[in-house]
Structures are given as structure tokens and as C-alpha cells.
N, C-alpha and C positions, 0 to 999 in steps of 0.2 A: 733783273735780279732773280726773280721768281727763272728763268732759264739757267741763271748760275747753279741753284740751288737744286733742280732736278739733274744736272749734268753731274752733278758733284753726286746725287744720290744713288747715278746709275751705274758709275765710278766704285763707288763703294762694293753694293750689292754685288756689281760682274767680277766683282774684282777677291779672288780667297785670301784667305789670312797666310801670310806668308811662312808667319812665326809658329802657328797650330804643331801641335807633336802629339801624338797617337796615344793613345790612355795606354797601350801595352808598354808604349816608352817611357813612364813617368813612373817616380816613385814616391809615391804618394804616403808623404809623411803625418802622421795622427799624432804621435807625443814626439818632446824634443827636452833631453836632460842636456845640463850645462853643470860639470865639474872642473874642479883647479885643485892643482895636485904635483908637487915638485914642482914648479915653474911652469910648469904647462898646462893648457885647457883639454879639458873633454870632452866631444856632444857625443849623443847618444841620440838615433833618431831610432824611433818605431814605426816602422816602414807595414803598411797594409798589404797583404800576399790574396790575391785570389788561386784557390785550389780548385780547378775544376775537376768533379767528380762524373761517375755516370750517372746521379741521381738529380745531383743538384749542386752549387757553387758554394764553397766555405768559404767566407771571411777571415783568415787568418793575418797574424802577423811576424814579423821578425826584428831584430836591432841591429844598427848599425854603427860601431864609433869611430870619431877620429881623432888624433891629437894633434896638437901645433902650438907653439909659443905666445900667439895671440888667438881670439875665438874666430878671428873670420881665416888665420890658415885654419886650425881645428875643424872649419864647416866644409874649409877645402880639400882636408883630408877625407873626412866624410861623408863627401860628396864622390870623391875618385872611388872610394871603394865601393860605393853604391853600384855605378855601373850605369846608372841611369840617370836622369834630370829628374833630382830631390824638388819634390813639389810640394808646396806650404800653405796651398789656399786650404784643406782640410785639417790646417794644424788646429788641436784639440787642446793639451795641455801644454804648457811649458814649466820642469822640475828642475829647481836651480838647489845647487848643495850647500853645506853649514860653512864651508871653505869659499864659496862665490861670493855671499850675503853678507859675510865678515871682511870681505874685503877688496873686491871685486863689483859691486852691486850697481852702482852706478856706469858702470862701463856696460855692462851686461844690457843695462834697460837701456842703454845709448842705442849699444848694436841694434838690439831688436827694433828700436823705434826708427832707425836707419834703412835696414834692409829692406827695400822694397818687398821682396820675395815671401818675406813672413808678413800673414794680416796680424792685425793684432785682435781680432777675436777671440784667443786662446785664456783660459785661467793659469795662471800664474802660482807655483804654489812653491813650497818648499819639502827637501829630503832631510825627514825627522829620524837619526840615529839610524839612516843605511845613507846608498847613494842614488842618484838618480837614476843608472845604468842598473842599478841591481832590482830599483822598482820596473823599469820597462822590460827589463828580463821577464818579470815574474807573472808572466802569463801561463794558464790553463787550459783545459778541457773545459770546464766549464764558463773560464771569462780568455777566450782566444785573445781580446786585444786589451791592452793593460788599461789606456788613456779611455775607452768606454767604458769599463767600470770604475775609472774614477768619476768621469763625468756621471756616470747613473746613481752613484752616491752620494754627490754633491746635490744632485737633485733630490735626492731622498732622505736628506741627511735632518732636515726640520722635523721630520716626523721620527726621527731618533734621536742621536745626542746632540744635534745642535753645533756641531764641528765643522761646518762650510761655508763660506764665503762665496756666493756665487758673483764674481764680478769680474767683468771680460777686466782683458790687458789696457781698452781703452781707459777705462773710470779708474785705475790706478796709477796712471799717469797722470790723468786730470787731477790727483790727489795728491801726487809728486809734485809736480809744478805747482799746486797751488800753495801760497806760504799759509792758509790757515790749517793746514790738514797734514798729518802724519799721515803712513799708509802701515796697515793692519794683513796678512796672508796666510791660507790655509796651509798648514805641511798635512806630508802624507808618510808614513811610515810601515815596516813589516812587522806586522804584530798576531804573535801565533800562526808564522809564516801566511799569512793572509796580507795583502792590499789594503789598508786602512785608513780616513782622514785622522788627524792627530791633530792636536795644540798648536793655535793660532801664535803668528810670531809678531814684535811690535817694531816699528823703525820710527827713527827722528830724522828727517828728512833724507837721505840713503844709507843714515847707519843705525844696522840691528840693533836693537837692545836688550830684548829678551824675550823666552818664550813662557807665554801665558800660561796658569795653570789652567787644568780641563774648567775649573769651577770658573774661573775667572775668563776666558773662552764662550763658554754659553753665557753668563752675563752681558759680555759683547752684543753675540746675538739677540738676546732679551731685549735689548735698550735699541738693538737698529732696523730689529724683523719683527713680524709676527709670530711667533713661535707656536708650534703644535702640540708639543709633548716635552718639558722639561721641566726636570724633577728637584724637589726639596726633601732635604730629612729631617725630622724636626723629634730630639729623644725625649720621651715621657717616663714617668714612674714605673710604669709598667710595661713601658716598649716604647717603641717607636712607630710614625705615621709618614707616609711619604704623599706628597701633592703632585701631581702634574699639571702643570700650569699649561692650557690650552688655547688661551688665547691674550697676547698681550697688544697692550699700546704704550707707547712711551712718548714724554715731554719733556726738552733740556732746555732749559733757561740759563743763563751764565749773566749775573749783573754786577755789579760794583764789590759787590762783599762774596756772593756765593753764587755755590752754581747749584740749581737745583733743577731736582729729577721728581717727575710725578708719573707714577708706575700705575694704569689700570689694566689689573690682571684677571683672568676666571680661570677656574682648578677642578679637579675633583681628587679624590683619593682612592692612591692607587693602592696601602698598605695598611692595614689597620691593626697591626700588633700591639697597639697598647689599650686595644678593647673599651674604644670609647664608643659609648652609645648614638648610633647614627641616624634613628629615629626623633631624636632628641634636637629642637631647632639651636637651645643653648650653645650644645657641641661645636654647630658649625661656626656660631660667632666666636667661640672660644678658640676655635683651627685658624679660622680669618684671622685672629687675631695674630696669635703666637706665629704664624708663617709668615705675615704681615713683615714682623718684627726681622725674622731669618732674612728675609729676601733683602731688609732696609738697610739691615748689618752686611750681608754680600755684598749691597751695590756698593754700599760706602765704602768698602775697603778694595773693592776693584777698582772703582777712581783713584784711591791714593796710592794704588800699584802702576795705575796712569803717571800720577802726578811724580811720583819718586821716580820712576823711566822717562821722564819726561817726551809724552809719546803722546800726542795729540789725534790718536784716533776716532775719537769721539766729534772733532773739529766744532774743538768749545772753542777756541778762538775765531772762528769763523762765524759761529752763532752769536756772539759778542761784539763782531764787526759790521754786522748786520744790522743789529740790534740800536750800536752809539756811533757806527761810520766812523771807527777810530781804530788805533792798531792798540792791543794791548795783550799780546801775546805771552806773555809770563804771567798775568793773571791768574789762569785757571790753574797754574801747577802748586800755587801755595792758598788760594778759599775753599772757604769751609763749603761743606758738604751739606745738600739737605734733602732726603729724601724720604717722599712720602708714596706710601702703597696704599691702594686701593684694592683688596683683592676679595674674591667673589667665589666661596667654594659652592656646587652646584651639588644640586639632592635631588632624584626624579623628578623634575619637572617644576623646585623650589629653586628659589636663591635667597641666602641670606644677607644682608648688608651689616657691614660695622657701618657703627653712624659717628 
């Protein structure tokens, strides 16, 4: 046996890869748009260029589209005009348009989870008021490849508005299939002719429902990440105070009657136009307080934005499955709501607590 097994390994080793193709043959695809439009499909691939200079090698990019009747001619088309063997192990993003999602969406995520060709590491997102093709155009001097400044912003996004979703193609399949879980996706949109993430969309098992406002968006985020910087406005007599909320944890319980949310939050302030004394310990229990209140009234009515879309992203039927080992899936879209904040605005080196 042990002789089988060294003849076989020397077999291998002596032996080259037959299928091997030269990196100058490949073309190596970073982003991939999916549009539908008159009867027909559109990819758009953003293909990586190296420019060799005399100083040093640029990274650049270019796009390429194809049409066809169904998406896998579309990739055929695609692929002939390339010129080259369209390569997918580097795919980075994948943008599907407002015409795919609404009607196409489960075919879409069939293809992709079929073709060997494409891994499914890629983020998944959607084209908010342009199209897919018009976002992978919209590279620069400054950002040469479209699909790495979306990625560099999806990674940066916690520490600004809270607009990203980082989660590969696999966990939104796993969320697909699963019957406790709707699936929730970032769009990306041109705003101020710039490249930007934008408003999260909701689906009910492959059909959209609707897209999230910005406030109800970061609420998402609140209740599923740790968040770094998201802000509250909270108006006073004399002005207004804005909090950024620095760091959170969240609790979702879903039982018999309600589903309840226990938020523990820490803040500081980032605005303080209505000139409240910030030396004063009273103040900060009086901010705790009132912001407390903003954030309890946010959550609750971003559930019932859940609950009227009936859009299970949160996968309170799943926590409730868990919970009684029973299916009770309509549940969570008509209980009461309860949510309690814990939140902790921070003073150099104090914290105050509501008790």
C-alpha cells in the first residue's frame, strides 16, 4: 500500500498541470454587474489591467459587457469580447440592479451558486438609482479600480455612517436557505458623482420589499455590530445635542407575547448647541436619559418597519426556534415590542449611570 501511495505521489509531482494558463492569458475579473433590460441580461465585468511603466507597474482597470437573452449567454457574450479566459477566483464584488432584484433575483443567486468558475467570496450588493455598469465605469485617478474602493469602504464604513454589510456571498445563502432568516444587502450608489454605500434593501425569502431609510439602516447595524460612531439628535429649548454612540451590545429575545431588545450602549457628545452645562454630573444623567428615550422610540419603530415588510432580518423566528424547538414564524410580525436602553454618556475619565 505504502508503495501505491509513493508511485502515485511521484506521478503527480513529475507530472505539470496540463490545464495551467499563463497570468498574461487571464483576465482577471475584480467586480461583476448583473443587469436586465428589455428582455435581456447585462454583465459588466471589471477586468484588472496592469500598465507597465518605466518606473514602476500601475494597477489599473477596465469593463467589459455582454448581452444575451439568458445570463449564462450574457457571460458568453462577455467572455468573447474579453479576448481572454474571464477569471473569477479574484472576484471582489458582485452589483445586481433594481430590475434584477425585482424580478429575476432567485435565478441570479441560482446561477452564481452553480458556476463553478465564480467562488462565492464576493459581497453581494445592490445599484441604488444608477446601474451596475455605470458604477464599475466610475473609476479615477485617484480610486483606478471601482470594486477596491467599495471594498475599502465597506471596511471603513463602522467608523462612519454605518451603511455596510460586510458579509461574503456564502452567509447570504446560508440565510437564503434557511426558513428562519430573510436576507438584508448593502446598495451602492453615485452621489455627488462619487462611489458611495447607500440604503440597505429588505427581502422575504427572494422577493424585495423595500429599501431601508438611512435611520433605519444604522439601526440594523446597532442591533447586529458593534458600532463605533453613530449618531442621535436629540432638539432642546435652546438647541440641539448630538451623541455618538461608541460602542454597543445588543440582546433579542422573542417569547410568547413579545420580542424584546435590551440595548447596552456608551456615547459621548459630539454637539452641544443647546448649552448645557457639561461639568455638571446632573446633565449627563439627564442626556442618558432623554437619548435613552430617542434610541427606544428608533428601535421600536424600525421593528414595525420589519414587521409591516414582513422581512425577517433580524431572524427572530430563528431565535424563537431555538428558544421553544417549534416553528412559529408569524409570530414576531404582529408582538409587542420592548425595548429597554442602557446607555452610558462618558465625561473625561467619568461615567454616569441611570439607575
Amino acid at each position: 500500500m505504502k508503495r501505491i501511495i509513493i508511485l502515485i505521489t511521484i506521478i503527480l509531482l513529475a507530472t505539470g498541470c496540463y490545464d495551467n494558463i499563463e497570468l498574461n492569458k487571464l483576465a482577471i475579473v475584480s467586480g461583476l454587474g448583473i443587469d436586465y433590460e428589455d428582455g435581456n441580461y447585462e454583465v459588466t465585468y471589471e477586468i484588472l489591467n496592469d500598465i507597465k511603466t518605466e518606473d514602476n507597474t500601475a494597477m489599473l482597470s477596465y469593463t467589459i459587457s455582454g448581452k444575451g437573452k439568458s445570463l449564462s449567454s450574457a457571460m458568453a457574450d462577455a467572455n468573447y469580447r474579453v479576448g481572454k479566459k474571464a477569471y473569477f477566483s479574484h472576484l471582489k464584488i458582485v452589483i445586481l440592479s433594481n430590475s434584477v432584484i425585482k424580478g429575476h433575483f432567485e435565478n441570479i443567486t441560482d446561477y452564481l451558486l452553480r458556476d463553478t468558475n465564480i467562488r462565492d467570496e464576493f459581497i453581494l450588493m445592490v445599484a441604488n438609482n444608477t446601474t451596475p455598469k455605470e458604477i464599475l465605469e466610475h473609476n479615477s485617478d485617484d480610486y483606478p479600480i471601482v470594486s477596491d474602493k467599495i471594498i475599502s469602504s465597506i471596511d471603513n464604513e463602522k467608523y462612519n455612517n454605518n451603511l455596510a454589510i460586510n458579509e461574503i456571498y456564502q452567509k447570504v445563502l446560508a440565510k437564503l436557505i434557511n426558513p428562519y432568516y430573510d436576507i438584508i444587502l448593502s446598495s451602492i450608489s453615485l452621489i455627488n458623482n462619487e462611489v458611495s454605500l447607500d440604503n440597505f434593501y429588505i427581502f422575504k425569502d427572494y422577493n424585495y420589499q423595500n429599501i431601508l431609510s438611512k435611520l433605519d439602516s444604522r439601526l440594523y447595524m446597532l442591533l447586529t455590530e458593534n458600532v463605533y460612531a453613530l449618531n442621535f439628535n436629540k432638539e432642546f429649548a435652546k438647541g440641539n445635542v448630538i451623541i455618538s454612540v461608541t460602542s454597543s451590545k445588543s440582546d433579542i429575545d422573542v417569547d410568547n407575547e413579545k420580542i424584546n431588545i435590551n440595548l447596552n450602549l456608551e456615547g459621548k457628545i459630539v454637539e452641544n448647541n443647546a448649552k448645557w452645562d457639561l461639568k455638571e454630573e446632573k446633565v449627563y444623567k439627564k442626556l442618558n436619559e432623554e437619548f435613552a428615550k430617542v434610541i427606544k422610540e428608533d428601535v421600536t419603530n424600525f421593528i414595525y418597519t420589519l414587521q409591516d415588510n414582513k422581512s425577517d432580518v433580524l431572524g427572530l423566528s430563528e431565535i424563537y426556534y431555538k428558544k421553544y424547538r417549534k416553528d412559529n414564524k408569524d409570530l414576531w410580525q404582529s408582538a409587542q415590542v420592548d425595548v429597554k436602553v442602557d446607555l452610558k454618556i462618558n465625561t473625561k475619565g467619568y461615567i454616569f449611570e441611570v439607575n
